[in-house]
C-alpha positions in Angstrom: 135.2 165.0 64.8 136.8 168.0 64.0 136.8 167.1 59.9 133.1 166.2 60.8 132.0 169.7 61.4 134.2 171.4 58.6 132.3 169.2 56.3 129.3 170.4 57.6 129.9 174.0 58.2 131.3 174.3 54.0 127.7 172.4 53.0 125.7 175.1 55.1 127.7 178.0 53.8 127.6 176.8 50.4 123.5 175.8 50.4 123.3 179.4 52.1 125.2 181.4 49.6 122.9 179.8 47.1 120.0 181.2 48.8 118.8 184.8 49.7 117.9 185.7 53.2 115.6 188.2 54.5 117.9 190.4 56.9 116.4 191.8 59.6 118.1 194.3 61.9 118.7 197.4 63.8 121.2 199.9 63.4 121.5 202.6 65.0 118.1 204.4 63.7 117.1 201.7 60.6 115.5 198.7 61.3 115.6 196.4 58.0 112.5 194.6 57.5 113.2 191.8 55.1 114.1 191.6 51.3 112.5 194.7 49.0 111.8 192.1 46.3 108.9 190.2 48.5 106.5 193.8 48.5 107.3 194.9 45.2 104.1 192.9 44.2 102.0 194.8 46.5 102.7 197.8 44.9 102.5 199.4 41.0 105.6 198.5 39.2 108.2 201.6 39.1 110.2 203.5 41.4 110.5 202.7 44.8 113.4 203.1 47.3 115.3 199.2 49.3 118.3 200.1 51.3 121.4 197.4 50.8 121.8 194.6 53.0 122.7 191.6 53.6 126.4 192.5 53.2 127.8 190.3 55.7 129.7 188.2 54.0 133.7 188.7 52.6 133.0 191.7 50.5 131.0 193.7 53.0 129.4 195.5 49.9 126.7 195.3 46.9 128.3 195.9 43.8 126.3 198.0 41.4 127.1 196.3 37.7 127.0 197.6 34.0 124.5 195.0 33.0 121.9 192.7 34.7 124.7 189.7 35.8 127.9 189.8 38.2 129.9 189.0 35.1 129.1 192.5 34.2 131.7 195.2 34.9 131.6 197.1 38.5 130.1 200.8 38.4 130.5 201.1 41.6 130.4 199.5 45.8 127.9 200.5 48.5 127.9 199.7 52.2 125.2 198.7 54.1 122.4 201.2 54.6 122.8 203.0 51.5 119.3 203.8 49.6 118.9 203.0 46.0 116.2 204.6 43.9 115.3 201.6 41.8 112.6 200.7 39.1 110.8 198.0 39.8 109.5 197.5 36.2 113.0 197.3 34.5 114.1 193.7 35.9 116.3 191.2 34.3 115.6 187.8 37.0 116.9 189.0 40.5 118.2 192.2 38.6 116.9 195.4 39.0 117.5 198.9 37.5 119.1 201.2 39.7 118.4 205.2 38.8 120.6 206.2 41.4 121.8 205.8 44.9 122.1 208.2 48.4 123.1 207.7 52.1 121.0 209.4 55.2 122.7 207.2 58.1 126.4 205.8 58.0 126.6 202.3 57.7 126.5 202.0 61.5 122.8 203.5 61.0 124.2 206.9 62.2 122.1 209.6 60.7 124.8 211.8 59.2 124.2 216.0 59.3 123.6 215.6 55.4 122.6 213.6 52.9 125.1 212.5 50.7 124.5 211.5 47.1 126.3 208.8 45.4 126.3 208.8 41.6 125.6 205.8 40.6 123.5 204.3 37.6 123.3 200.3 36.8 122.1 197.3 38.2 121.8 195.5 41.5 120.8 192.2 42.4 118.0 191.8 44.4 118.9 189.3 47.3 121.4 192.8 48.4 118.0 195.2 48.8 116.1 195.5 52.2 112.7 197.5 52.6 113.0 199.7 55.7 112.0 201.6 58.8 113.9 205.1 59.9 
């Protein structure tokens, strides 16, 4: 029995890591309200904002990459809840441009006294990138 469920725990983790899941959550002060990618149709391709999400696995982080693919090397790793200023209209699949990347709430969704800016150019993958409410 106990081999039965194993079995069946590995084919839903593996099915689910092939997938992408809206997440959506409170914390603290953000609510995520589902992947970025599914209302970047309503709207003119270009800049817009998606917080990172859907971090729940081993890693606990979205890796930012040199090039559109995670063979690409790492330019750097954000926690959940960090806001990436992306452009919509420079997309490789589910890759997308990132122009740069801050943090208003600490991954906890604690709004922290200041803004904090993190540096970071590159490209995410999209199944990581929430829209959402603060």
């Amino acid at each position: 029995m106990n081999f039965k469920i194993s079995v069946l725990m590995a084919s839903a983790l593996a099915f689910s890591s092939s997938m992408s899941f809206a997440e959506e959550a409170t914390y603290g002060e953000i609510d995520l309200t589902g992947l970025a990618r599914n209302s970047w149709g309503y709207n003119a391709p270009g800049s817009d904002s998606a917080m990172v999400c859907n971090v729940n696995g081993p890693d606990g982080y979205l890796t930012i990459r040199n090039g559109p693919g995670s063979d690409y090397a790492s330019n750097r790793k954000l926690n959940r809840l960090a806001i990436l200023d992306i452009d919509t209209s420079d997309r490789d699949g589910h890759w997308v441009w990132v122009n740069t990347a801050y943090r208003t709430h600490t991954k906890n969704g604690r709004r922290l006294a200041k803004d904090k800016d993190l540096h970071v150019t590159g490209w995410a993958h999209d199944s990581y990138l929430c829209d959402f409410l603060d």
